[in-house]
C-alpha positions in Angstrom: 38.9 6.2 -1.4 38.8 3.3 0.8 38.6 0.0 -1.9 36.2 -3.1 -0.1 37.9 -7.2 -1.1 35.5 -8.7 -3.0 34.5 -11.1 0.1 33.5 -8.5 2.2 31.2 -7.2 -0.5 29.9 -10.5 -1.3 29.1 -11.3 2.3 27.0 -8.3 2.2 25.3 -8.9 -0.2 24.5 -12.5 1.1 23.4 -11.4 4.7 21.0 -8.9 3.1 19.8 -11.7 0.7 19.3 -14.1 4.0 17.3 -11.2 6.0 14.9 -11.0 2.5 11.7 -13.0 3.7 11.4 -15.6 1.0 7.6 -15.3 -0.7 7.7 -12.0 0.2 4.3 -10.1 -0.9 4.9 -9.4 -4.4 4.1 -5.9 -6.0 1.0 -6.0 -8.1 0.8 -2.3 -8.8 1.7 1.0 -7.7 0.5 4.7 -7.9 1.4 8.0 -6.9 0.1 11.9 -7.6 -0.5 15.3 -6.2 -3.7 15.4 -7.3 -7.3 14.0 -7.2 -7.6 11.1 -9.6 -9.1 7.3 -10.0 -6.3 5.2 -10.6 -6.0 2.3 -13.8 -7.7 -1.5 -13.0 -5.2 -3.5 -11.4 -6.7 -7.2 -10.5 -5.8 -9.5 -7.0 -6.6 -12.5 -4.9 -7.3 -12.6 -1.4 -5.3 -12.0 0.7 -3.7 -8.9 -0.5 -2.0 -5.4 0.9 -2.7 -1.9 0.5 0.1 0.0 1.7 0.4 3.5 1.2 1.9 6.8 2.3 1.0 10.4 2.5 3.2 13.6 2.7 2.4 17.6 2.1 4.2 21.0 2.2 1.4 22.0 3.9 0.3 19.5 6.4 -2.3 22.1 8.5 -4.2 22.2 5.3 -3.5 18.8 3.4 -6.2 15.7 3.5 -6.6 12.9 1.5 -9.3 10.0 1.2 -9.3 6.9 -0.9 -11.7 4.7 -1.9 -12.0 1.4 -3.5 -13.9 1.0 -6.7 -15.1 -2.6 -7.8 -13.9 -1.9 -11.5 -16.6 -4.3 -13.1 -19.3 -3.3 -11.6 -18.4 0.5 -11.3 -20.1 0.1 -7.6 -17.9 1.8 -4.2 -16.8 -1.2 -2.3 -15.7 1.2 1.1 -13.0 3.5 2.0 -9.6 2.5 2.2 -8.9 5.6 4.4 -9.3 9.1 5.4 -6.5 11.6 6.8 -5.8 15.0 7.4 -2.1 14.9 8.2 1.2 13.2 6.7 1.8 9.4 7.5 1.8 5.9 6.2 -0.2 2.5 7.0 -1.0 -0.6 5.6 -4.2 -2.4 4.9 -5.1 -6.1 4.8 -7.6 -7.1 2.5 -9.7 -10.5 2.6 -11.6 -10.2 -1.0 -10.2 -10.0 -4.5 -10.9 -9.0 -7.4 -10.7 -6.2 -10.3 -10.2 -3.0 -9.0 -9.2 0.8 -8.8 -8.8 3.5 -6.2 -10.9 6.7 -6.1 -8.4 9.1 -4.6 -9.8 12.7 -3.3 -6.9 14.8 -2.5 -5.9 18.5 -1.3 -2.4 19.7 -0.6 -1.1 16.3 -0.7 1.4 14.0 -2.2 0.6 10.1 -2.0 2.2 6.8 -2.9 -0.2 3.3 -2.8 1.5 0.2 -3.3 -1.0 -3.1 -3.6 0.8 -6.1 -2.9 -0.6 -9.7 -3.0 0.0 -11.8 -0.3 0.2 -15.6 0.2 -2.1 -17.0 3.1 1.1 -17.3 5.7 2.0 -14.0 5.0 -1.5 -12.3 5.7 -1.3 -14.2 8.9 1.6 -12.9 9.8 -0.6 -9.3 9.6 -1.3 -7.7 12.8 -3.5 -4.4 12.8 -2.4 -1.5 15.1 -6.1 -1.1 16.1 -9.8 -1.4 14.9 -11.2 0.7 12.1 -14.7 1.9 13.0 -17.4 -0.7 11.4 -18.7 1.3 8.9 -15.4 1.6 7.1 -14.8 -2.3 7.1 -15.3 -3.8 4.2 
């Protein structure tokens, strides 16, 4: 076993500290099942990120849809979204609040991470394409 000085480890670890963003979106909450479920209240400011990822054993017959809950009021504020195959994606959102997710899912295992986000780091957001109206929020 090959035994690393001390300064080669400790440049490591400072280029990967350098690369880090500072202000980086900070983790407000995350979730993760198998199943359908509504998740706890977790609360944010605008701006703020919903990332999230989906994977199944059985990706012909897997689909998954979440929605966002306004957790005061009990009221559907829009889908978050809708798919019928593994994958991953983020979400920029421009209103805050208290909320929760309404997840419906079949044949699939998820992950959601909401992450709050300064103003210069939403910015820094670019979509890969536009959502159909209806879905915006």
């Amino acid at each position: 076993m090959t035994r690393f000085p001390i300064i080669t480890i400790l440049a490591l670890v400072a280029s990967l500290a350098a690369a880090t963003p500072c202000g980086a979106a900070e983790l407000v909450r995350e979730f993760s099942g198998e199943r359908s479920t509504e998740t706890t209240e977790f609360e944010v400011r605008a701006p703020w990120l919903i990332d999230w990822w989906v994977n199944s054993d059985y990706p012909e017959g897997m689909g998954i849809e979440v929605g966002l809950i306004d957790a005061r009021r009990g009221t559907h504020e829009g889908r978050v979204m809708e798919i019928r195959s593994p994958g991953n994606g983020v979400r920029l959102m421009e209103e805050g609040g208290v909320f929760r997710f309404k997840i419906d899912a079949t044949l699939a295992r998820w992950k959601i991470k909401v992450q709050q986000l300064t103003r210069a780091e939403a910015e820094l957001y670019t979509p890969r394409g536009e959502e159909p109206a209806e879905d915006r929020f």
